[in-house]
C-alpha positions as CSV (number, residue, x, y, z in Angstrom):
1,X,-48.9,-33.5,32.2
2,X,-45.8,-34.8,32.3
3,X,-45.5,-39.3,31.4
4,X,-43.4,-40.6,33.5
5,X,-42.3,-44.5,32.4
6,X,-41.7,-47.2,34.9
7,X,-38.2,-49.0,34.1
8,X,-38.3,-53.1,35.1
9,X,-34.6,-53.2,34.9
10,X,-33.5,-50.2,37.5
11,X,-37.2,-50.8,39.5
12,X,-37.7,-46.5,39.1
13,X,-39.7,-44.4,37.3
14,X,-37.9,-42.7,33.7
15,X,-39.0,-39.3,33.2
16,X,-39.7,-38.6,29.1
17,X,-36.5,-39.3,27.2
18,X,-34.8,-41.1,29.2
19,X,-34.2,-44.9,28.4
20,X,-32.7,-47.8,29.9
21,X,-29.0,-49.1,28.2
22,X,-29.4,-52.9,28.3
23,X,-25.6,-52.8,28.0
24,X,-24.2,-50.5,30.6
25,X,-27.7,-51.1,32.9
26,X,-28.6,-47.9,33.6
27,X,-31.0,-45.6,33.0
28,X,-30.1,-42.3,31.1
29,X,-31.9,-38.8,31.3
30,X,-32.0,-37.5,27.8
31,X,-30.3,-40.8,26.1
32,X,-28.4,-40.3,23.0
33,X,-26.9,-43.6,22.2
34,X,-24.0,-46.4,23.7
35,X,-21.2,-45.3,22.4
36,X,-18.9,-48.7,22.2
37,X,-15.5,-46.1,21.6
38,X,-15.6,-44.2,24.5
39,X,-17.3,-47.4,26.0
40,X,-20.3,-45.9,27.7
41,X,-23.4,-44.3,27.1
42,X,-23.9,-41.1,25.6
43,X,-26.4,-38.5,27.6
44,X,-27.4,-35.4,28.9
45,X,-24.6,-34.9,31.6
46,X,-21.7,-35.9,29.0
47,X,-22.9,-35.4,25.6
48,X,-21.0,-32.1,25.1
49,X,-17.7,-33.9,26.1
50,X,-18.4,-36.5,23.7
51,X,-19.0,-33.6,20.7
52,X,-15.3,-32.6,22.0
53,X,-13.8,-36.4,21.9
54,X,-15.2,-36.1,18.2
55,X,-13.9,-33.0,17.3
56,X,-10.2,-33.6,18.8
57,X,-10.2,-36.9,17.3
58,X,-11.1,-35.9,13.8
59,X,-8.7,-32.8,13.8
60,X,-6.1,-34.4,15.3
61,X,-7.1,-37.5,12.8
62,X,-7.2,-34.9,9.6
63,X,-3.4,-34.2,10.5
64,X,-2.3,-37.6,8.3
65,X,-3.8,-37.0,5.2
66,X,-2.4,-33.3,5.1
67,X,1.1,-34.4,6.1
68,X,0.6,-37.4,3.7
69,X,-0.4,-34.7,1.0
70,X,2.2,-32.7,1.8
71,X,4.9,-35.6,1.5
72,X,3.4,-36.2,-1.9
73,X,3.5,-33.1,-3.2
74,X,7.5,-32.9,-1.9
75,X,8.0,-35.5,-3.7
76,X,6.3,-34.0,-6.9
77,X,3.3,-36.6,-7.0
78,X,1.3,-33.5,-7.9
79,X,3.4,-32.7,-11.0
80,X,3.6,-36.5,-12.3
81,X,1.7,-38.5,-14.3
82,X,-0.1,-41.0,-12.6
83,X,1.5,-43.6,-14.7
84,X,4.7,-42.6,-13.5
85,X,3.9,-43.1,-10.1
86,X,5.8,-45.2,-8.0
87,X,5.0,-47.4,-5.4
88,X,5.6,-45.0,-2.6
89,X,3.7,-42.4,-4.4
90,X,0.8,-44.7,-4.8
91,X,0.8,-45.7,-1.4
92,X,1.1,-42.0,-0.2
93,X,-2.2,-41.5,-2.3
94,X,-3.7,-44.3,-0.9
95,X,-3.5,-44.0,3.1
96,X,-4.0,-40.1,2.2
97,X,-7.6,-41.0,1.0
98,X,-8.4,-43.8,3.2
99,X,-7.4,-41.4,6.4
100,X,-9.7,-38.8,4.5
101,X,-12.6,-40.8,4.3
102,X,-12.1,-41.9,8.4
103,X,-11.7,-38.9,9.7
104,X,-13.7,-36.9,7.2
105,X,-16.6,-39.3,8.5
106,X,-15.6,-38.7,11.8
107,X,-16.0,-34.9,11.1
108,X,-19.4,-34.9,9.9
109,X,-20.3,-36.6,12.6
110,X,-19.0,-34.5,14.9
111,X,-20.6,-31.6,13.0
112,X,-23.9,-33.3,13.3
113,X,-23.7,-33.9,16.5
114,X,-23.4,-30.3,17.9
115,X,-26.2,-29.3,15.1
116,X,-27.6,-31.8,17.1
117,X,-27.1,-30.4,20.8
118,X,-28.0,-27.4,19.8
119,X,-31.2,-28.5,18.6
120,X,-31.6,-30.2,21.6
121,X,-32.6,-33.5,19.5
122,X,-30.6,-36.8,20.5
123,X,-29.8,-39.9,18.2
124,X,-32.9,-41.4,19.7
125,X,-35.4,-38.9,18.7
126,X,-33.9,-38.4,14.8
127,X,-34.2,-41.9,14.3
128,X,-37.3,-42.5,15.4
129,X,-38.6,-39.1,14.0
130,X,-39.4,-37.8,17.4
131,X,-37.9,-34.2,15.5
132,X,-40.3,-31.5,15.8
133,X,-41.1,-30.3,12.4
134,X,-42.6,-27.1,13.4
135,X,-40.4,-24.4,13.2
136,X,-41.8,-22.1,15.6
137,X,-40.3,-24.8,18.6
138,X,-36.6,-24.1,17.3
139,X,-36.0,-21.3,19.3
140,X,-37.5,-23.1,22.3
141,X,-35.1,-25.9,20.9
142,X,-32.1,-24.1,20.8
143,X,-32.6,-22.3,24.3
144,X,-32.8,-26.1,25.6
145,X,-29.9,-26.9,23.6
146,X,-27.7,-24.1,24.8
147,X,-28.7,-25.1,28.6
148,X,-27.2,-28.7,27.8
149,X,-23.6,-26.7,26.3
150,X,-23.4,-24.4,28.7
151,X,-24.4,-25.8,31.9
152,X,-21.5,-25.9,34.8
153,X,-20.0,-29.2,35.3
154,X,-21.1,-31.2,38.3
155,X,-18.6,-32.0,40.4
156,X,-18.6,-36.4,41.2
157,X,-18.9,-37.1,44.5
158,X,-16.3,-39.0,46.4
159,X,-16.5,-41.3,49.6
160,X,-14.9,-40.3,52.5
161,X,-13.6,-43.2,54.9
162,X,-15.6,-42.7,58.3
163,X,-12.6,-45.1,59.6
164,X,-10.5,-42.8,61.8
165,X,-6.8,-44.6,62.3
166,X,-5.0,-43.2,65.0
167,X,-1.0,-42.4,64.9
């Protein structure tokens, strides 16, 4: 039997994993988390558009400390001592590790996101150890999983004026 959980906020009943966002209001069907970046919450209908925000971002974001590498190297910070390093060399090696360790972070989250999806396990459930540990549900898991990636994208509805203006 499936438990069905009455919201006080939205006045409805939540079927299971779905939970209320006390900052956007609303209730989510398979709730991930809010996501303050993209500055809305992250759930079943846009959670594999979110994996692709993460994954443009932190290739696109992986770009700087590769050019930044490659300016060093140009400029023979490879072949150097490091106390023979100028200023603009050590700076060069600076941002280049700072942007690794953003965007690097970025990436594994990215990556554990979609491990993630495909699992068909959300934020919610990892961290409160909701994860099945019983490995004959993973193929059930990932079947779910793939239904959430490939599903066809719902069109939003639109209003149409009933106000007819004549000419």
């Amino acid at each position: 039997m499936i438990e069905y959980k009455w919201c006080d906020s939205c006045q409805l009943w939540r079927p299971p994993r779905a939970s209320h966002c006390d900052i956007c209001k609303c209730c989510f069907d398979r709730f991930d988390h809010h996501c303050p970046w993209v500055g809305t919450c992250v759930a079943r209908s846009n959670h594999r558009f979110f994996i692709a925000f993460l994954l443009c971002i932190s290739l696109g974001g992986l770009c700087v400390p590769t050019s930044l590498a490659l300016a060093l190297a140009s400029l023979g910070g490879f072949q150097t001592r490091l106390e023979d390093w100028t200023a603009g060399l050590a700076a060069l090696a600076l941002l280049g590790g700072c942007g690794l360790c953003c965007f690097g972070s970025i990436s594994f989250q990215a990556i554990c996101q979609s491990g993630m999806l495909c699992l068909d396990l959300t934020t919610k459930d990892v961290a409160h150890q909701h994860a099945a540990h019983d490995c004959a549900e993973l193929p059930l898991r990932c079947k779910a999983g793939c239904s959430i990636c490939c599903a066809p994208m719902r069109a939003r509805g639109f209003v149409v004026s009933d106000t007819h203006i004549d000419t």
